[in-house]
Every structure is written in C-alpha cells, then in structure tokens.
TORKOL-4160 file (C-alpha; in steps of 0.2 Angstrom, whole numbers, padded with zeros to 4 digits, m for minus):
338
<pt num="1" X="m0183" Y="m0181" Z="0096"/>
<pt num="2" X="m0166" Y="m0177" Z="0090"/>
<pt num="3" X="m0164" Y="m0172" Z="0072"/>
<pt num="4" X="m0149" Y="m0179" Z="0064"/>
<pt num="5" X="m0141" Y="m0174" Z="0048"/>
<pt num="6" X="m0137" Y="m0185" Z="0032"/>
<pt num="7" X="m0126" Y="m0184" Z="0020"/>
<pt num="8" X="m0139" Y="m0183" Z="0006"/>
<pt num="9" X="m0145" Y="m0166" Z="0011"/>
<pt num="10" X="m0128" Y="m0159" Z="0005"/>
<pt num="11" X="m0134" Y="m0156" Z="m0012"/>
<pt num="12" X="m0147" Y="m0144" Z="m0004"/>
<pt num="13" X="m0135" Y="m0134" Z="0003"/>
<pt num="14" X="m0122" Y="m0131" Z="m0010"/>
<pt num="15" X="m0135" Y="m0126" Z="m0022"/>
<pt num="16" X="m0142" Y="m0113" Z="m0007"/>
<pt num="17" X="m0123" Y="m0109" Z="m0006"/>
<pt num="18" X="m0126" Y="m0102" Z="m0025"/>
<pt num="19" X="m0139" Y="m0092" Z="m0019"/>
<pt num="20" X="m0127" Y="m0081" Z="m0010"/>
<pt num="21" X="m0122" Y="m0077" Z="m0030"/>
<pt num="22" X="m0139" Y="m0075" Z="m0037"/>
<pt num="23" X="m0158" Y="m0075" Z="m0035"/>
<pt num="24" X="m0173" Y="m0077" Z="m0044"/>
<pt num="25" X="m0186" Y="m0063" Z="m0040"/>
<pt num="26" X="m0186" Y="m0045" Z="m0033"/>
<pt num="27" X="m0200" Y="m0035" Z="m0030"/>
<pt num="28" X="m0191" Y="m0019" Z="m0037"/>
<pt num="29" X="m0185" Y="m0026" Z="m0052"/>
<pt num="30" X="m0201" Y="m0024" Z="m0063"/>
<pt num="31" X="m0191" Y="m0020" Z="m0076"/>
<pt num="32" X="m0177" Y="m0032" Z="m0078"/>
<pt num="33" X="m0174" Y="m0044" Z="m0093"/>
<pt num="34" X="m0183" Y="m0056" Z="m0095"/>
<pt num="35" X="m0175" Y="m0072" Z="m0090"/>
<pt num="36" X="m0160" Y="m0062" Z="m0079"/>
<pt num="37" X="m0155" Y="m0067" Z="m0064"/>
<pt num="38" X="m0154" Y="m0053" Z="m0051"/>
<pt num="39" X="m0140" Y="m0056" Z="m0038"/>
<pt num="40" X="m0144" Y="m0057" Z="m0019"/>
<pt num="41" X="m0133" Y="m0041" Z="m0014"/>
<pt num="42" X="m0150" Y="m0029" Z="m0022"/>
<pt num="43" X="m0160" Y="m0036" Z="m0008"/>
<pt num="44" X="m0158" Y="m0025" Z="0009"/>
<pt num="45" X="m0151" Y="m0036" Z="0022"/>
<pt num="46" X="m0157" Y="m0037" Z="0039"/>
<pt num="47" X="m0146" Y="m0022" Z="0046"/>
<pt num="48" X="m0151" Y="m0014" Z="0030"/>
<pt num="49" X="m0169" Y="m0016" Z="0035"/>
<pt num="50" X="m0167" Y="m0013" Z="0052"/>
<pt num="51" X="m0162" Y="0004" Z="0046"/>
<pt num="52" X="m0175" Y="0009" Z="0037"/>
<pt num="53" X="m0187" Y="0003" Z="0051"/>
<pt num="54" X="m0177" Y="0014" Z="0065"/>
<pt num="55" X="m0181" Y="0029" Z="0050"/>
<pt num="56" X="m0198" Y="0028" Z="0048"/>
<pt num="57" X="m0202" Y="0027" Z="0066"/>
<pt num="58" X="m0199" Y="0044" Z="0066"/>
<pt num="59" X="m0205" Y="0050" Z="0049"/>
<pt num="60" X="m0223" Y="0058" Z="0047"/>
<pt num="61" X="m0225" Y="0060" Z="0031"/>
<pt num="62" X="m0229" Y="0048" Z="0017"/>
<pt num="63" X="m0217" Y="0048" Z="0002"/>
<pt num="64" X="m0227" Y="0054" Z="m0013"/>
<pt num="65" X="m0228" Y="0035" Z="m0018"/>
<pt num="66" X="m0230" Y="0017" Z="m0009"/>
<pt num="67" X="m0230" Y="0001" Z="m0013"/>
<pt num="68" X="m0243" Y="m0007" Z="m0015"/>
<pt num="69" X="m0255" Y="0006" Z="m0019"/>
<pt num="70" X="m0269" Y="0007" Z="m0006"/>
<pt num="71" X="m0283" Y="0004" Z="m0017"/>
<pt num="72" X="m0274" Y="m0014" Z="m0022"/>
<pt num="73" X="m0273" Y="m0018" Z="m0004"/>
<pt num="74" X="m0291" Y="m0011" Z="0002"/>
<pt num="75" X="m0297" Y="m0022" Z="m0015"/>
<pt num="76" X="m0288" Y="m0037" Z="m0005"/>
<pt num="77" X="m0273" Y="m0038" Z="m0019"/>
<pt num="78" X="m0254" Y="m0042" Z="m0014"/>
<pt num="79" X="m0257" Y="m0058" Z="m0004"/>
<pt num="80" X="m0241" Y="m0071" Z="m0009"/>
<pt num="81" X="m0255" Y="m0086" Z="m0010"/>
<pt num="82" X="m0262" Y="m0077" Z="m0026"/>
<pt num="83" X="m0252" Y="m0090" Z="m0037"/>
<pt num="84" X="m0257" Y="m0103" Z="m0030"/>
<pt num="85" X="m0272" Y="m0102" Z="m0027"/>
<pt num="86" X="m0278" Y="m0116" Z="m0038"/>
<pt num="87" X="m0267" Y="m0128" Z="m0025"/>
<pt num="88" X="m0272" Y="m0119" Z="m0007"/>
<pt num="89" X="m0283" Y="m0130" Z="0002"/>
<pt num="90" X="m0299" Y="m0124" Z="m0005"/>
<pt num="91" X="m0315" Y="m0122" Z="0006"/>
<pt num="92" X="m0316" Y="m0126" Z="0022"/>
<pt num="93" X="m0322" Y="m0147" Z="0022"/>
<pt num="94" X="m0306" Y="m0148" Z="0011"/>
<pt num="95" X="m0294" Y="m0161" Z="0018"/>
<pt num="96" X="m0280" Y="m0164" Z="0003"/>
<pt num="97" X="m0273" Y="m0157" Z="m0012"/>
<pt num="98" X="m0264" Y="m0161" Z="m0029"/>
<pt num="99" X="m0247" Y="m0159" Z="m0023"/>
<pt num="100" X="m0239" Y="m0158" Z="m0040"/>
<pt num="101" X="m0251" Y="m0143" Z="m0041"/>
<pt num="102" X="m0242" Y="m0137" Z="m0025"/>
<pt num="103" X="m0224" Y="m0139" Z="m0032"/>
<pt num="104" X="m0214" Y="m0126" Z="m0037"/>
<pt num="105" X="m0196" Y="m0119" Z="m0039"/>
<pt num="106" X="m0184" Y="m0131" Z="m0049"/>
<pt num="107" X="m0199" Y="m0143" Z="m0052"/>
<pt num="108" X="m0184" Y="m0157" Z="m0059"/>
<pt num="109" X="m0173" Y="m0153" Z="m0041"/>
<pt num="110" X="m0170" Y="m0172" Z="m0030"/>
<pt num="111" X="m0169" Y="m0159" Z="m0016"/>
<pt num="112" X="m0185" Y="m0153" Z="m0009"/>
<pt num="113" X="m0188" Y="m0141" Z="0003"/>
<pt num="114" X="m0208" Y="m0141" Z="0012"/>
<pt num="115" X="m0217" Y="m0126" Z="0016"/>
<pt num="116" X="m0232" Y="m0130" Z="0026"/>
<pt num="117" X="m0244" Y="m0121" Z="0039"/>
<pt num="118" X="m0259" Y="m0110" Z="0035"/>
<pt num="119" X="m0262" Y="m0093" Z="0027"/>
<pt num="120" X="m0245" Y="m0090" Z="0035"/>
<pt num="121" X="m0236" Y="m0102" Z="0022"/>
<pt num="122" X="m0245" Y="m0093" Z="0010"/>
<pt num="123" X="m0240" Y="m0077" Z="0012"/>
<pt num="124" X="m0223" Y="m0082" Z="0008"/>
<pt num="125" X="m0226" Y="m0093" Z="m0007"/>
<pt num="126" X="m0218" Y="m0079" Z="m0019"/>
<pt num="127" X="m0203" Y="m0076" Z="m0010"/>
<pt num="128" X="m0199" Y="m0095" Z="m0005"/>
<pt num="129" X="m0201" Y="m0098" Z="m0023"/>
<pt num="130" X="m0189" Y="m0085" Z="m0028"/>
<pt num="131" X="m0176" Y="m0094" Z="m0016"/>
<pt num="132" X="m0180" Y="m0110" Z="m0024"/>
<pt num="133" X="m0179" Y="m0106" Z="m0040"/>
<pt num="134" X="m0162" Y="m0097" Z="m0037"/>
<pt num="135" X="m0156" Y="m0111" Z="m0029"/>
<pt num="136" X="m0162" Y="m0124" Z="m0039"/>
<pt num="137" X="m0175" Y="m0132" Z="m0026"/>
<pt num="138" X="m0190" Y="m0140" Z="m0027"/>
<pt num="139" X="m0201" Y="m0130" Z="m0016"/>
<pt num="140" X="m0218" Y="m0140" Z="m0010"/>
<pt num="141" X="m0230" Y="m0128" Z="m0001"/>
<pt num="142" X="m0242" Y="m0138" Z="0010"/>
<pt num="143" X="m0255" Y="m0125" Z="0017"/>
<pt num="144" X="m0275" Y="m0125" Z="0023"/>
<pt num="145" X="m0279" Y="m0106" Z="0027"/>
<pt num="146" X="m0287" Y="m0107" Z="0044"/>
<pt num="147" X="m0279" Y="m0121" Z="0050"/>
<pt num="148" X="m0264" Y="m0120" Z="0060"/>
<pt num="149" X="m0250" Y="m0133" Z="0060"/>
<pt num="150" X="m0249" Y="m0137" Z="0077"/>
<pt num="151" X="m0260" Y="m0151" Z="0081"/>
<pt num="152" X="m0273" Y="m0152" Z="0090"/>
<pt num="153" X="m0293" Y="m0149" Z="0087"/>
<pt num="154" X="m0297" Y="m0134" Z="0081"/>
<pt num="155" X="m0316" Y="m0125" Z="0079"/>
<pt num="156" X="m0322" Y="m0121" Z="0062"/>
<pt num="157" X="m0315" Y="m0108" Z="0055"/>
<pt num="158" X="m0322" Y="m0103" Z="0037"/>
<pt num="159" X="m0312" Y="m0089" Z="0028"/>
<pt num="160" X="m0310" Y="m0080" Z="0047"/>
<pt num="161" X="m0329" Y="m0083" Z="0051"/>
<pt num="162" X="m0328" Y="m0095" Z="0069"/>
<pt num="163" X="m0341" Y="m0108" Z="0075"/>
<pt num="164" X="m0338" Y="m0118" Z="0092"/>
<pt num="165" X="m0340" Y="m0137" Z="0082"/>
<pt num="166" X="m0325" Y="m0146" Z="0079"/>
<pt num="167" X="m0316" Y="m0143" Z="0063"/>
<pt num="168" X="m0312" Y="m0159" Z="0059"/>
<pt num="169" X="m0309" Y="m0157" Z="0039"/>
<pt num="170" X="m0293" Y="m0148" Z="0049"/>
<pt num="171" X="m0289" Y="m0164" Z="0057"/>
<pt num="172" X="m0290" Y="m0175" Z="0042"/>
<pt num="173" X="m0278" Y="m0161" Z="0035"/>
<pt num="174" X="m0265" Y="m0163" Z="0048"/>
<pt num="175" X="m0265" Y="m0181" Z="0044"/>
<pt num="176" X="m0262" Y="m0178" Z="0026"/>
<pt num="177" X="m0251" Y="m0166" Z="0027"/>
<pt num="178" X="m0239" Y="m0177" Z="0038"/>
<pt num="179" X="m0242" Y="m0194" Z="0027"/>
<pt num="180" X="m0235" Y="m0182" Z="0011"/>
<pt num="181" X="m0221" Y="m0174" Z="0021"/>
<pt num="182" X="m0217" Y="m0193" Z="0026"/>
<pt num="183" X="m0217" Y="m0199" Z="0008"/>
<pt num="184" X="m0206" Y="m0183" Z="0002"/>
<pt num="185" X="m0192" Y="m0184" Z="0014"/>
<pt num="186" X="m0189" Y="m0167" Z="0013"/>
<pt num="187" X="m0172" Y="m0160" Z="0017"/>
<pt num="188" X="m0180" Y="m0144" Z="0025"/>
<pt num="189" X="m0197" Y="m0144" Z="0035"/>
<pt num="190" X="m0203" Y="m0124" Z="0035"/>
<pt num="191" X="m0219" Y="m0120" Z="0048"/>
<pt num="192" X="m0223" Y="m0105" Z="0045"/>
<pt num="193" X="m0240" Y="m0105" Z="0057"/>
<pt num="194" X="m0255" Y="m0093" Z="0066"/>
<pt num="195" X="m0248" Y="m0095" Z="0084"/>
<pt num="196" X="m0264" Y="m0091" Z="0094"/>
<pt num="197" X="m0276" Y="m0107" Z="0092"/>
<pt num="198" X="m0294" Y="m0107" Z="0092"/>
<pt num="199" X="m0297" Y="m0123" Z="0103"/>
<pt num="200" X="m0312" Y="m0135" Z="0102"/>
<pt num="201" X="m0319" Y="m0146" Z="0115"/>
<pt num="202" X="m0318" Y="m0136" Z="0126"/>
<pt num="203" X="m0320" Y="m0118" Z="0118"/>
<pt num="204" X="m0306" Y="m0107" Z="0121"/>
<pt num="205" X="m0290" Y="m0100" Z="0114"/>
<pt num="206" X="m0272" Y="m0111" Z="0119"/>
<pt num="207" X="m0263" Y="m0106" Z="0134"/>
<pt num="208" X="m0244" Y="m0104" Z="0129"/>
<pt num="209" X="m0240" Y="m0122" Z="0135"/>
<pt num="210" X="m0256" Y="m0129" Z="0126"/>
<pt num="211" X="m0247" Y="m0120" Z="0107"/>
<pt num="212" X="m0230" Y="m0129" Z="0115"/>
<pt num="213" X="m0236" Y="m0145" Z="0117"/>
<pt num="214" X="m0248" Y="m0143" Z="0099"/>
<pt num="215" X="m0230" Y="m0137" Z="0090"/>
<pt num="216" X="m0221" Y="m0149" Z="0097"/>
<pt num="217" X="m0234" Y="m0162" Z="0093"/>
<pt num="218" X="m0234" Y="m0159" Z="0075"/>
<pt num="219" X="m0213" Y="m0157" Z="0075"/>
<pt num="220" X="m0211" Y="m0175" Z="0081"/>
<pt num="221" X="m0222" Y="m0181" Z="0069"/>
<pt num="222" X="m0211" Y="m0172" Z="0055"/>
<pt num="223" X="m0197" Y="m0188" Z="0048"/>
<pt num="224" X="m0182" Y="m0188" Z="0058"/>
<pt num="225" X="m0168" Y="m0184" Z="0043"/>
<pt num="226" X="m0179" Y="m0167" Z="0040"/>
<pt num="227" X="m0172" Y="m0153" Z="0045"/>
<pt num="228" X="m0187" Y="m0143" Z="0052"/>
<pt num="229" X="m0188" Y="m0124" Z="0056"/>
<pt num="230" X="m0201" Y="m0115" Z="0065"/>
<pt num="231" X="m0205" Y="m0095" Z="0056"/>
<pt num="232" X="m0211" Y="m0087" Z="0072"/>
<pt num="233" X="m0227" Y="m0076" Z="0072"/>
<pt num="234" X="m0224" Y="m0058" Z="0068"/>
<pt num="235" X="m0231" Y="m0044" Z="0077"/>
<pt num="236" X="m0249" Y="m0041" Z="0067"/>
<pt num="237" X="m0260" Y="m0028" Z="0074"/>
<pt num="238" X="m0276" Y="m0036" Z="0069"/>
<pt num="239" X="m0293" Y="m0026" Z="0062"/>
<pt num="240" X="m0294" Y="m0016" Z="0075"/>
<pt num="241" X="m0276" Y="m0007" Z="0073"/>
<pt num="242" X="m0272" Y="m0010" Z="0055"/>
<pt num="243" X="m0260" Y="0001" Z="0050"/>
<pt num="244" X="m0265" Y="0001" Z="0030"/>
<pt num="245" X="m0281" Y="0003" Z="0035"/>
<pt num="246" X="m0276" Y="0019" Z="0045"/>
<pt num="247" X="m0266" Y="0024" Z="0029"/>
<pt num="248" X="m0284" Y="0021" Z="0020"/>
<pt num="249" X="m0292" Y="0035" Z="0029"/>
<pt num="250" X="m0277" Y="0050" Z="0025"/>
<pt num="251" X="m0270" Y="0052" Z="0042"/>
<pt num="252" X="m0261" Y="0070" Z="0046"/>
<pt num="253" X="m0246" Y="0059" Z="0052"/>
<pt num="254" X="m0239" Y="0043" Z="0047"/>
<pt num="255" X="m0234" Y="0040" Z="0067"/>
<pt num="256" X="m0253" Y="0039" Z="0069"/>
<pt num="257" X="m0255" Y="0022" Z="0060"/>
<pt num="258" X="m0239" Y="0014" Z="0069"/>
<pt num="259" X="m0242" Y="m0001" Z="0083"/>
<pt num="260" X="m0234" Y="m0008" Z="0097"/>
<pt num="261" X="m0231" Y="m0027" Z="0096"/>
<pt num="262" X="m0244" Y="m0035" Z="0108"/>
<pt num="263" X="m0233" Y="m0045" Z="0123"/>
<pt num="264" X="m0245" Y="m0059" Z="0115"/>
<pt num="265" X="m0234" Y="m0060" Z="0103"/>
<pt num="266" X="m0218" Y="m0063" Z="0112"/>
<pt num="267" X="m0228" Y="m0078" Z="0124"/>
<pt num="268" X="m0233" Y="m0087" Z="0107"/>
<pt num="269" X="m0217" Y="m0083" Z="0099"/>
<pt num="270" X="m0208" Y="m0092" Z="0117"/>
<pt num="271" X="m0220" Y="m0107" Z="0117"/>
<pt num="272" X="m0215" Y="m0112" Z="0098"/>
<pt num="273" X="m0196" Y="m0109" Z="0102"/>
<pt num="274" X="m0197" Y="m0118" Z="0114"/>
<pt num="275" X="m0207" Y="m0131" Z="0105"/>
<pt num="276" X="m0192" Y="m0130" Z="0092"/>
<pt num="277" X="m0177" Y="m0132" Z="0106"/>
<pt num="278" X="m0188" Y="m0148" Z="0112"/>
<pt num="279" X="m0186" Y="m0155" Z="0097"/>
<pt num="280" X="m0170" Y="m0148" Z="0087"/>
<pt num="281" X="m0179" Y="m0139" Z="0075"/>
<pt num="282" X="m0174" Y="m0120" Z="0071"/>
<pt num="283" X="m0182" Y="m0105" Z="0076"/>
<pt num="284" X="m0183" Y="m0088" Z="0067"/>
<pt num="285" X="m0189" Y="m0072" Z="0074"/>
<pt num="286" X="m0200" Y="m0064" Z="0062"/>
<pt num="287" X="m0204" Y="m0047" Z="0074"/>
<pt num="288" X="m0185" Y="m0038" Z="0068"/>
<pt num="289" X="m0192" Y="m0038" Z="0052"/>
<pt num="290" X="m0206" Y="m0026" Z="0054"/>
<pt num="291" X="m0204" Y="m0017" Z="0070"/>
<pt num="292" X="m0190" Y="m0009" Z="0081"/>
<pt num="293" X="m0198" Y="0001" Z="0097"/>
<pt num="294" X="m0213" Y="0002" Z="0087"/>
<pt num="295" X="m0220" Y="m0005" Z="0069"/>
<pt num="296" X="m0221" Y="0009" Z="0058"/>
<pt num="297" X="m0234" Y="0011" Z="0042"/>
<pt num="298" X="m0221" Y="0013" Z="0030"/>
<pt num="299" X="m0205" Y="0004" Z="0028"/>
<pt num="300" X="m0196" Y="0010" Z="0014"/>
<pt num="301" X="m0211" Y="0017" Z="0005"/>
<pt num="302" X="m0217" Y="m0001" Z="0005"/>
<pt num="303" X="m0231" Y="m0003" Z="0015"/>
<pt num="304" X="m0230" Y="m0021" Z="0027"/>
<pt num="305" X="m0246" Y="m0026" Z="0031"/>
<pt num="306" X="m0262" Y="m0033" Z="0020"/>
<pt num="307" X="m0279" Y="m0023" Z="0025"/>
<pt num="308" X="m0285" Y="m0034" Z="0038"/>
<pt num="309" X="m0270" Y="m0031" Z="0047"/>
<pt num="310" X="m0265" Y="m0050" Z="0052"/>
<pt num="311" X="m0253" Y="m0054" Z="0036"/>
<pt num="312" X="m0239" Y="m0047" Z="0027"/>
<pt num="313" X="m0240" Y="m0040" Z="0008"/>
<pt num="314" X="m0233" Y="m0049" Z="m0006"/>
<pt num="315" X="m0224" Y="m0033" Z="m0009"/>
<pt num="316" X="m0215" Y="m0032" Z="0007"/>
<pt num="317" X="m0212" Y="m0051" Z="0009"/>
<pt num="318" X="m0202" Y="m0052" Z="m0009"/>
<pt num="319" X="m0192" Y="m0035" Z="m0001"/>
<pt num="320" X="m0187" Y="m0048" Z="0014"/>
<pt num="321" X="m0181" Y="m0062" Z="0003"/>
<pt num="322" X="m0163" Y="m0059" Z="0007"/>
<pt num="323" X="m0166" Y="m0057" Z="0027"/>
<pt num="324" X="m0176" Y="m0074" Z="0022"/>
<pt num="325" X="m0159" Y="m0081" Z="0017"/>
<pt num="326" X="m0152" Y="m0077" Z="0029"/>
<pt num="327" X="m0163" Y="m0082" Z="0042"/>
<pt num="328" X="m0163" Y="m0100" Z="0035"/>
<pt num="329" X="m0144" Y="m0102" Z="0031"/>
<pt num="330" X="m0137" Y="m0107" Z="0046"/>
<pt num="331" X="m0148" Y="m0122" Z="0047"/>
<pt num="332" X="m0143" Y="m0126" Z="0030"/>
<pt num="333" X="m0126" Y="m0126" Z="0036"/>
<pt num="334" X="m0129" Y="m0134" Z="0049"/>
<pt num="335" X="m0138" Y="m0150" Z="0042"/>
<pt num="336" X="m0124" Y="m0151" Z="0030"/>
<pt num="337" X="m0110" Y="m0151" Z="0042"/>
<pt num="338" X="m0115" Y="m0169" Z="0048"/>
C-alpha cells in the first residue's frame, strides 16, 4: 500500500518545524523554571552521542555519579510508562482503554500524532510527549505491555510470565487499537514494537519472514493518509547480560558490563524494514543510539538500560529526544512536501 500525503498534514509539520526552536522536557534540566521552555540545541545530537558512546567504550571507571541511581533501577523505577500507567493496557485479559486517558501533549492540537505498540511504546511516552508538547501536538499512546503490534496470535504473556494458550485478549487488542487509529486519522503512525514474537498455534518464536509479514500485516491495516514509521528494536541484552545489573554487583571495570549486539537484532530489525519499504512507511534504526562496536554500561554518566535489561531508562530516553527529532523529521517533511 502506497502511503500518500495530504495537505491537511501541513499544520503537523510546521508546528515540528518549531521544534527545531524549542522543546518541552530535558532530563538534565531539573532545575529550570518552572514553565520555560528549553531549546532543542541542549540536547546532544546523534554525532553528539555517538561520541560519547565511541568514549565509554573504552573507559573503565565509573564517574563518581550516574543517572539513575542503581538502587532506583534495581527498585524497577525510571520506566517512561510511569505516567501513564493509569491508561497502559492494564492486566493481561485487558482489550481497550479510555483513550482520552491516553492523550497527551497539546490535548486542544487538530494534529495528532499515534504512538502505538507494547512496553516499547511505553518506554518512550516521556520523551514523545516532550516532542508534542514542544510542538504543539496531540500525542495518543496506544500500547498493551506484552503484546506486540504486528499481528498475528500470540501466547499469553502475563507481565513476562509465558503460557503456550492463545492470548486472545492480544487479539481483541489489535482490533481495538486499529478501529481507534481508523477513527483518529492520525497524521503520524509511530510502532515502536518487541521484534521477536512469541507465536501460538503452533508454539514457537517468528521466523524473520513470519515478523515481516505480522509488521506488514498491521501497517496495511493502518489508514492510508497516515504517515506511519517503524522504531526498530534496539540491541537489549536481556536478563542474562544486563549491563545495570552487572553495574549492581561493583564490577572492577566498567568494560566488564558492556555487550555485543546479538545478530538477532539486526535479522528483526531487516524483517521490519522491510516490512516498512513494503508498505511506505519509515524506518528508524534504534542500535546507533546505544552501541558503536559494543554497547557500553555507561553513556554519558547516564546509565541506558532498565534492570531486566530488555528496555531503555526514562533517563536515557528523555537524553535522546533530540536524536528522536531527528529521526522522525524527514518523514514529517516528507509528508508535507505532497
């Protein structure tokens, strides 16, 4: 399905335009008036970041402080979905939610931006929002933790806990997330989406061309004046290599709790590109933003990664919101050039 611009979606991007000007939200601003506006220029930019990533590949000691501290992470603090977690898909029969619950940035905006997908989406609520708010948005977060957006079946999954039963709670959710997508007519469609499905009937995990055709299953089914853009996984080291949790235990050298990316990573991240080219949606590449050769435990004195190792801090996310900007912009611009 070819996506085509309209003119209505103009209005969106002038008022992104103004974000190049000034932003709502920093996570290093703790101390700025109430009511001010930082400007977007206090945010690192991606070569900015990529910077400090190259630097703390190589550095082994800690800085004498991080953010967030340890004990707010090992406590499971620093998650983006903390505010709203009165509209997050509660529990894991849940198939709707109060959308106006779910509705942030400029609340009184005609141009609405979608953020939709699992814990994923959630992660980023804070720093989607800041962009809204910044650019006077309405920003509508549409997220179930546990269930992916692609569609397909998927096996129960209740707060990480797996059975082999067909969730189908997750089913009736996709179908309410794309009947409100439908009625909102969104300018911009953001997945932001776990990329390594847990499959029911039969029991298994999805083969690269399996997430393809899920992605691209649920991007068709998006409507055809929304501009949608895929956030691609980013490298997570899971439990079993979490580098906060390595930090937890007072290692002799920060190199200690670095990773590599897993190739996995890379395969999802081609099947829901190519899910996107199929369908002329965007793609952004999330694995710049945390790793260079490897994915150090300290960016910046921020640390990245939540305890469990398989999201991104509050903290570090809000650090990213100008590399977010940028990210999106040139599909802003290119949905108002038509």
């Amino acid at each position: 399905m070819r996506r085509a611009g309209v003119r209505r979606a103009s209005g969106l991007s002038f008022c992104l335009v103004v974000l190049a000007l000034s932003i709502a939200g920093n996570a290093g601003a703790t101390s700025r008036p109430h009511g001010s506006v930082p400007r977007i220029s206090e945010y690192p930019s991606l070569s900015q970041v990529t910077r400090q990533i190259v630097a703390a590949e190589t550095r082994t000691k800690a800085p004498a402080s991080v953010q967030p501290p340890i004990g707010t992470l090992a406590d499971g603090g620093d998650f983006g979905m903390q505010e709203a977690g009165h509209c997050a898909s509660p529990g894991a029969n849940a198939t709707s939610i109060n959308v106006g619950n779910c509705t942030f940035g400029d609340k009184s905006a005609k141009e609405t931006l979608v953020l939709t997908g699992d814990s994923r989406a959630q992660m980023w609520l804070d720093a989607f929002e800041a962009v809204a708010t910044g650019a006077r948005v309405k920003l509508v977060l549409l997220a179930k933790e546990g269930c992916p957006a692609p569609l397909a079946t998927y096996r129960i999954n209740n707060d990480g806990t797996f059975s082999n039963a067909a969730w189908t709670a997750c089913t009736k959710w996709h179908s309410f997330v794309i009947k409100t997508i439908n009625a909102l007519q969104p300018q911009v469609v953001v997945v932001a989406s776990e990329e390594s499905l847990a499959l029911a009937d039969p029991v298994h995990y999805a083969l690269p061309a399996e997430e393809e055709q899920d992605m691209l299953a649920f991007l068709k089914a998006l409507p055809a004046a929304s501009k949608a853009v895929v956030l691609g996984n980013f490298p997570e080291p899971g439990s079993a290599s979490s580098p906060t949790l390595c930090l937890s235990k007072g290692p002799s050298s920060l190199l200690s709790c670095s990773f590599t990316p897993s190739k996995d990573v890379d395969l999802n991240n081609a099947a829901a590109q190519s899910a996107a080219a199929a369908d002329g949606a965007g793609f952004i590449n999330q694995t710049p933003w945390l790793c260079a050769s490897t994915c150090p435990a300290v960016i910046d004195g921020i640390i990245p990664y939540t305890i469990d190792g398989y999201h991104i801090d509050n903290t570090y996310t809000l650090h990213l919101i100008g590399v977010l900007w940028a990210a999106l912009n040139p599909y802003i611009a290119d949905k108002a050039a038509a």
